[in-house]
C-alpha positions in Angstrom: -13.1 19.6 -19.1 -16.2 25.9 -24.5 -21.8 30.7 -22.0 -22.6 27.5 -23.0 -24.2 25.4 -20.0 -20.8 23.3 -19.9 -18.5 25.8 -21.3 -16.8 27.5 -19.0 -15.5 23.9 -17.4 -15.1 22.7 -21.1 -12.4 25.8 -21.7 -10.9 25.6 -19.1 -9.8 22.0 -19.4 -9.1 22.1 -22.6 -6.3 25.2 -22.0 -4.4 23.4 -18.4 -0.9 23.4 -18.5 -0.2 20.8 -15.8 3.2 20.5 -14.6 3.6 18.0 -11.9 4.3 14.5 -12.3 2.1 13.8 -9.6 2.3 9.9 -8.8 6.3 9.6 -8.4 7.0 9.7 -5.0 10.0 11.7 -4.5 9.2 13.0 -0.8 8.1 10.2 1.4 6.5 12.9 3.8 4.5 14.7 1.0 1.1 15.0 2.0 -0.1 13.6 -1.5 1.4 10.7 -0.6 -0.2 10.3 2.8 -3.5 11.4 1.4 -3.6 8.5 -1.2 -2.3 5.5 1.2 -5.5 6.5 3.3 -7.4 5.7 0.5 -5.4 2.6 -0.4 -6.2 1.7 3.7 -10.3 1.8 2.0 -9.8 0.4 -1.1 -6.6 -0.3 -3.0 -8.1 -0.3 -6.2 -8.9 3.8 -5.3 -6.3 6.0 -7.1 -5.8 9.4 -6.5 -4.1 12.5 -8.5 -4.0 16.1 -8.3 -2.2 18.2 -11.7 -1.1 21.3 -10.8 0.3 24.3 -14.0 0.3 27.0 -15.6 -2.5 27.7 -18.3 -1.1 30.3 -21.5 -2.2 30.8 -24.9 -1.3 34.0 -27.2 -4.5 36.5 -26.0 -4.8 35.4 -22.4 -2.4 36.3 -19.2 -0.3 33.8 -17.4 -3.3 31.8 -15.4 -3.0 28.8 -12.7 -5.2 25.6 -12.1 -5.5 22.6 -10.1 -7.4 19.4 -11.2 -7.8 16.8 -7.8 -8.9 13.6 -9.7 -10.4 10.3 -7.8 -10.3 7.1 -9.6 -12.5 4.2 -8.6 -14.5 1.4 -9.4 -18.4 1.4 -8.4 -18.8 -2.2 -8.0 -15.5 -4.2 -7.1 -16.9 -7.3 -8.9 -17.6 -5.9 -11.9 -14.8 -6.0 -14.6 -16.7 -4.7 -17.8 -17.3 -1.2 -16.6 -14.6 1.3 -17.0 -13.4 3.2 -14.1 -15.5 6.3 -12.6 -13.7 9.0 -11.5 -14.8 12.6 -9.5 -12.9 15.7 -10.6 -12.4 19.0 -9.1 -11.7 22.6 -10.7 -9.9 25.7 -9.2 -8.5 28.4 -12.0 -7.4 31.6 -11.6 -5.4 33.9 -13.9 -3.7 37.3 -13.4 -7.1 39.4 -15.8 -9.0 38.8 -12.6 -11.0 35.3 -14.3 -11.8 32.7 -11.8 -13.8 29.6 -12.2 -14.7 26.6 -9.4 -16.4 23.6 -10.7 -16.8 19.7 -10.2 -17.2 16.6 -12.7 -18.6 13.3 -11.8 -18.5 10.5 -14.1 -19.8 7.2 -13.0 -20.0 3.7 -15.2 -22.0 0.5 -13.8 -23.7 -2.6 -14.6 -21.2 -4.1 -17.0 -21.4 -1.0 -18.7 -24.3 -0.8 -19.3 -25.2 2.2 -17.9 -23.5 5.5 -17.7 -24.0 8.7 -16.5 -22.1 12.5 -16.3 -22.7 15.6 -14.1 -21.2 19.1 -13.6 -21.2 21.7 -12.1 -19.6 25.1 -12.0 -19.5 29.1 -11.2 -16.9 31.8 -12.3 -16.2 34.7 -13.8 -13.8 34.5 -17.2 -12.5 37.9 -18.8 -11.9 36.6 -22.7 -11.1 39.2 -25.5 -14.0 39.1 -28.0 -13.3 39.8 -31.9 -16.8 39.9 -33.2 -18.7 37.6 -34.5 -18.9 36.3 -38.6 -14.8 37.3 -38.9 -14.1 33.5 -40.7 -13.6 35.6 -44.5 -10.1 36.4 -43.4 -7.4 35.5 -41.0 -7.1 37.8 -37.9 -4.0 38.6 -35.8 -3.6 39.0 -32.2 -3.2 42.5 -32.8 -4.6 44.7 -29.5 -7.2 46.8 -32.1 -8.6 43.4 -33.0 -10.7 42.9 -29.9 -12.1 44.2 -27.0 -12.6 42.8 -23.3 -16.0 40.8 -22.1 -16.5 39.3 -19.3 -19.1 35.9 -18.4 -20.0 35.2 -14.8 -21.7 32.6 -15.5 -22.9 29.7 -13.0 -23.8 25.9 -15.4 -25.2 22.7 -14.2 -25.8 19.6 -16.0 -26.3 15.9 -15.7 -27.1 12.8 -18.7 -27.6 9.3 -18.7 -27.2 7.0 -21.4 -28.3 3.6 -21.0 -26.8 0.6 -23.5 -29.3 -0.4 -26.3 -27.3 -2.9 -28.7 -23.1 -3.3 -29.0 -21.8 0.3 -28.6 -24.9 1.8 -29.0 -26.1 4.0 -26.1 -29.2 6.3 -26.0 -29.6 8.5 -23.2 -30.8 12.2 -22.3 -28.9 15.5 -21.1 -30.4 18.6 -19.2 -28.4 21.6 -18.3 -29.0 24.6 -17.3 -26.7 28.1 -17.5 -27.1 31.7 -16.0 -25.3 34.1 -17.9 -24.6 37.7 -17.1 -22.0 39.5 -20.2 -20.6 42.7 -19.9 -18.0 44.8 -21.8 -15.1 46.3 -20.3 -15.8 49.8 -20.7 -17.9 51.5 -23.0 -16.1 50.9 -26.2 -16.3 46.9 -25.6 -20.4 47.3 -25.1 -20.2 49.6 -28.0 -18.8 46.8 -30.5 -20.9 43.6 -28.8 -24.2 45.9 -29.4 -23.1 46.4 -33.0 -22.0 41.8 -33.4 -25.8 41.7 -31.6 -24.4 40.1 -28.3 -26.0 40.2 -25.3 -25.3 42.6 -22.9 -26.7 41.6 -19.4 -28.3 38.7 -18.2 -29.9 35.5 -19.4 -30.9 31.8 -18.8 -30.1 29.0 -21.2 -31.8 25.8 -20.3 -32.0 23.0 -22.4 -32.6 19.2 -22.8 -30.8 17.2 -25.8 -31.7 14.0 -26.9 -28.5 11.8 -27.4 -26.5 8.8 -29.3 -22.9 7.8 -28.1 -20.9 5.0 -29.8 -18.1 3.4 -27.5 -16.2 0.5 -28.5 -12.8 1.6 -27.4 -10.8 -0.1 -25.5 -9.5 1.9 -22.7 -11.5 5.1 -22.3 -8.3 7.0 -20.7 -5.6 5.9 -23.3 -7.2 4.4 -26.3 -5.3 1.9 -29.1 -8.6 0.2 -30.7 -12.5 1.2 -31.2 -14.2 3.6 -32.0 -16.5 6.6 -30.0 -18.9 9.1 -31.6 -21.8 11.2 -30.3 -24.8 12.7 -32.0 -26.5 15.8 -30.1 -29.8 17.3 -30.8 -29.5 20.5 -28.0 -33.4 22.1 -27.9 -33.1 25.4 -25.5 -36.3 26.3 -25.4 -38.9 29.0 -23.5 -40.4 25.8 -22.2 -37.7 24.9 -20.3 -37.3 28.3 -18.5 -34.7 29.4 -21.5 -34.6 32.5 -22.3 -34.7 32.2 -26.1 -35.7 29.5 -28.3 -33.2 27.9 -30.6 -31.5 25.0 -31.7 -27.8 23.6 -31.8 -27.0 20.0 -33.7 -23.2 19.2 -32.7 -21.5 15.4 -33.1 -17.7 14.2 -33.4 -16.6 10.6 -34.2 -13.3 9.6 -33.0 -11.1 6.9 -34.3 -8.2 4.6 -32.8 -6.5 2.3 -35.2 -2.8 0.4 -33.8 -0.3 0.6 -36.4 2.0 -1.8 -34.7 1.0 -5.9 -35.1 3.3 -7.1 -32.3 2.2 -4.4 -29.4 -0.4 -1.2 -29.0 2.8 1.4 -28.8 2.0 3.0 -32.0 -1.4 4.4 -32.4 -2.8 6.5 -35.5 -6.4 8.4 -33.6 -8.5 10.7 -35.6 -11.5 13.1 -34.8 -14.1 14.5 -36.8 -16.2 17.5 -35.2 -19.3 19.5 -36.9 -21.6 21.7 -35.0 -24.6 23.9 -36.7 -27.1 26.4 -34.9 -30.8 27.5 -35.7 -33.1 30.5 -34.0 -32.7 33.1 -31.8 -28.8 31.9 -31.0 -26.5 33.9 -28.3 -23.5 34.4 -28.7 -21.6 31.9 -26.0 -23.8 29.0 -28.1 -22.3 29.8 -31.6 -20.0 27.6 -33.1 -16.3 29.5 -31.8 -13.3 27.7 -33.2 -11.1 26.1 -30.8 -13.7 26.4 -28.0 -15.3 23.3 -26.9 -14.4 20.9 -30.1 -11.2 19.6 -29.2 -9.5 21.8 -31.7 -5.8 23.2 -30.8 -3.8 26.3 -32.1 -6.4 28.4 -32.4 -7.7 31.0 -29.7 -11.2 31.2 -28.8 -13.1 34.1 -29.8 -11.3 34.8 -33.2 -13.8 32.9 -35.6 -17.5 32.7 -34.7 -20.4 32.1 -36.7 -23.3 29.6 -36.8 -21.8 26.6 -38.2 -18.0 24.8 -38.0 -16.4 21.4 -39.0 -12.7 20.3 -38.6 -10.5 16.9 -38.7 -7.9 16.1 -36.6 -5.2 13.2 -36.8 -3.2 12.4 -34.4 0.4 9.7 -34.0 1.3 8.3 -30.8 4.1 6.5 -29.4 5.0 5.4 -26.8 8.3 5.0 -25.7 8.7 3.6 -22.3 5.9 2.8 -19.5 5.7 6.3 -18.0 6.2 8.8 -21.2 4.3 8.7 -25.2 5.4 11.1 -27.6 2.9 12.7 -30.5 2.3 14.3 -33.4 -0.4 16.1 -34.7 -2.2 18.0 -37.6 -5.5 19.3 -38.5 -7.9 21.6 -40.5 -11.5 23.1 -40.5 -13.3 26.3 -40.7 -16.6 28.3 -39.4 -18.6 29.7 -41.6 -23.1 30.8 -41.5 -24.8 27.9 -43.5 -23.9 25.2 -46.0 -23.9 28.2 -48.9 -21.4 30.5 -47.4 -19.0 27.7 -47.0 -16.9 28.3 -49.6 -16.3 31.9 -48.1 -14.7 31.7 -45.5 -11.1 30.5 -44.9 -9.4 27.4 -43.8 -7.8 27.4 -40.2 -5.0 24.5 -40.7 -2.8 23.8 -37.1 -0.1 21.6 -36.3 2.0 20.4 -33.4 3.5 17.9 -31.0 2.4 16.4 -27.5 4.1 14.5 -24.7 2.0 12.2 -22.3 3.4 11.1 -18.8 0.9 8.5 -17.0 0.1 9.8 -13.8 -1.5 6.6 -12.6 -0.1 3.4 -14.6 -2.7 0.7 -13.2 -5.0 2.5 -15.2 -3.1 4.2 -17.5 -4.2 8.0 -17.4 -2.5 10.1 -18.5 -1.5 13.7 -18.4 -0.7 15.8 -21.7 0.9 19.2 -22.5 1.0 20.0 -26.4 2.1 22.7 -28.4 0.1 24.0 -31.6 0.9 26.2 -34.3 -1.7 27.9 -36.6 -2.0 30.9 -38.7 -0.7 33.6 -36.8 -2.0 32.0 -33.8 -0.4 29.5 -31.2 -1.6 27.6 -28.2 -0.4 25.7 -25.2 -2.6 22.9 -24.0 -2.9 20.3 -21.2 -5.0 18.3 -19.3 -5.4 14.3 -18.2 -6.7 11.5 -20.5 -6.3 11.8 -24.3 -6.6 15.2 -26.1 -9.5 13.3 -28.1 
């Protein structure tokens, strides 16, 4: 749930560590409880959840967030359109970073219309290495970064509308204040020498969009495929404070291994992203931030361009818990002729998923990710891709 228009929500869900196995019902008084049989009194087909945890990785201070989460149907008599759902973000960790945000996702018509919007404001301290670092591996090491700060305050909204089979088209507008700043004057020292903003900007852009979904259960997925294609135009135009451009896609797969039941899935993702113009440096392509990418922390490699492939087992062994495995590779690197320069940032790791609400089968994940001298700790609810 990567500044980027969407990133600080998109970070921030992608590090939760959630911790609560919030739909058993161990206390019959627990307000939870009560709060979601008064929505079963409205409509018992609403479900309710709320994820509490920790959020760690190997650069940042023990953090905490809360994710409320709202399941529903828009129209009771239609069965083709997957759930919508309303989410809610409060994160706060012990550098002083704070973020408060919303997501709305809403599916109608028999599917054939779809549409997302978010919304967000914070302030996240993040240690920043420099920018064009992918010729070598870096450490964790204290004299490797410096501390930045982004209070930043994103909107955005799309709509996609069905053209043929899984094909929707559709448009996104978002729109991001920015304000960086360094620490001290050290930290300003080494962002003016990577080119980095200091101050305040506005990033406003509309994209252009494809999105393939044939899968068949967009929380936990066993069969189909989904992909998007992104053309991202900030432009002066649009009230953007510099003009450049930002092509970004993935195409994830979901293939059952097992012909008597779905309990053994093999899923795969493919991410690229590549930038032209006048780019800051929240919009680069960072490794780890924003693609779905685990083990590696943001801010470490951070250039113009970045592809990586994920695959991913899972099992599962009993109604309420799946088990996974997981391995990837990719790297960051300027353009298509410095490619072979920089290095490749393998990971690898294992997941657990415990479904929070069965009826629809969402889940909630913690996994754990090694990489080259790097680590991460992740969580959040639905599928890691």
């Amino acid at each position: 749930m990567k500044a980027n228009c969407r990133i600080g929500l998109l970070v921030v869900l992608s590090l939760l560590c959630k911790t609560g196995i919030a739909q058993l019902k161990i206390i019959s008084g627990d307000s939870l409880v009560l709060f979601e049989n008064a929505l079963k009194e409205i409509d018992h087909k609403t479900n309710f959840t709320m994820i509490p945890g920790p959020v760690y990785n190997s650069t940042k201070r023990l953090g905490f967030a809360i994710i409320p989460m709202l399941v529903y149907n828009v129209d009771k008599a239609d069965r083709v359109s997957p759930p919508s759902s309303s989410e809610a973000l409060f994160f706060f960790d012990l550098y002083g970073s704070w973020i408060v945000g919303a997501k709305q996702n809403v599916y109608w018509n028999r599917n054939k219309w779809r549409a997302i919007f978010t919304i967000g404001y914070g302030n996240l301290k993040s240690k920043f290495f420099g920018v064009r670092n992918d010729s070598m591996i870096i450490s964790s090491n204290s004299e490797n970064y410096v501390w930045m700060s982004d209070q930043v305050f994103f909107i955005s909204t799309s709509c996609y509308r069905k053209i043929v089979g899984g094909l929707y088209a559709g448009l996104e507008y978002a729109y991001g204040n920015v304000t960086q700043k360094g620490k001290d004057s050290t930290a300003t020292e080494k962002m003016h020498k990577d080119s980095v903003l200091v101050g305040n900007e506005t990033q406003s852009m509309l994209s252009p969009t494809l999105v393939w979904d044939t899968r068949n259960n967009i929380f936990w997925t066993t069969k189909g495929f989904y992909a998007s294609l992104n053309f991202r135009n900030f432009n002066r135009a649009l009230f953007s404070s510099r003009d450049f451009i930002i092509i970004s896609g993935f195409m994830n797969g979901y293939h059952s291994l097992s012909k008597k039941n779905e309990r053994l899935t093999l899923a795969w993702r493919f991410y690229f992203q590549g930038s032209w113009g006048d780019v800051p440096y929240n919009q680069l392509s960072n490794y780890g931030k924003g693609d779905g990418f685990r083990g590696y922390t943001s801010g470490k490699y951070v250039n113009r361009s970045k592809v990586n492939l994920q695959v991913e087992l899972r099992y599962d062994i009993w109604k309420f818990l799946a088990i996974s495995g997981f391995m990837g590779a990719g790297k960051v690197f300027g353009n298509i002729t410095q490619f072979g320069q920089s290095v490749w940032l393998p990971s690898g790791g294992v997941g657990v998923y415990v479904n929070v609400i069965p009826s629809r089968n969402l889940r909630a994940f913690i996994n754990f990710a090694i990489a080259r001298q790097d680590y991460g700790v992740y969580v959040g609810l639905g599928q890691t891709f």
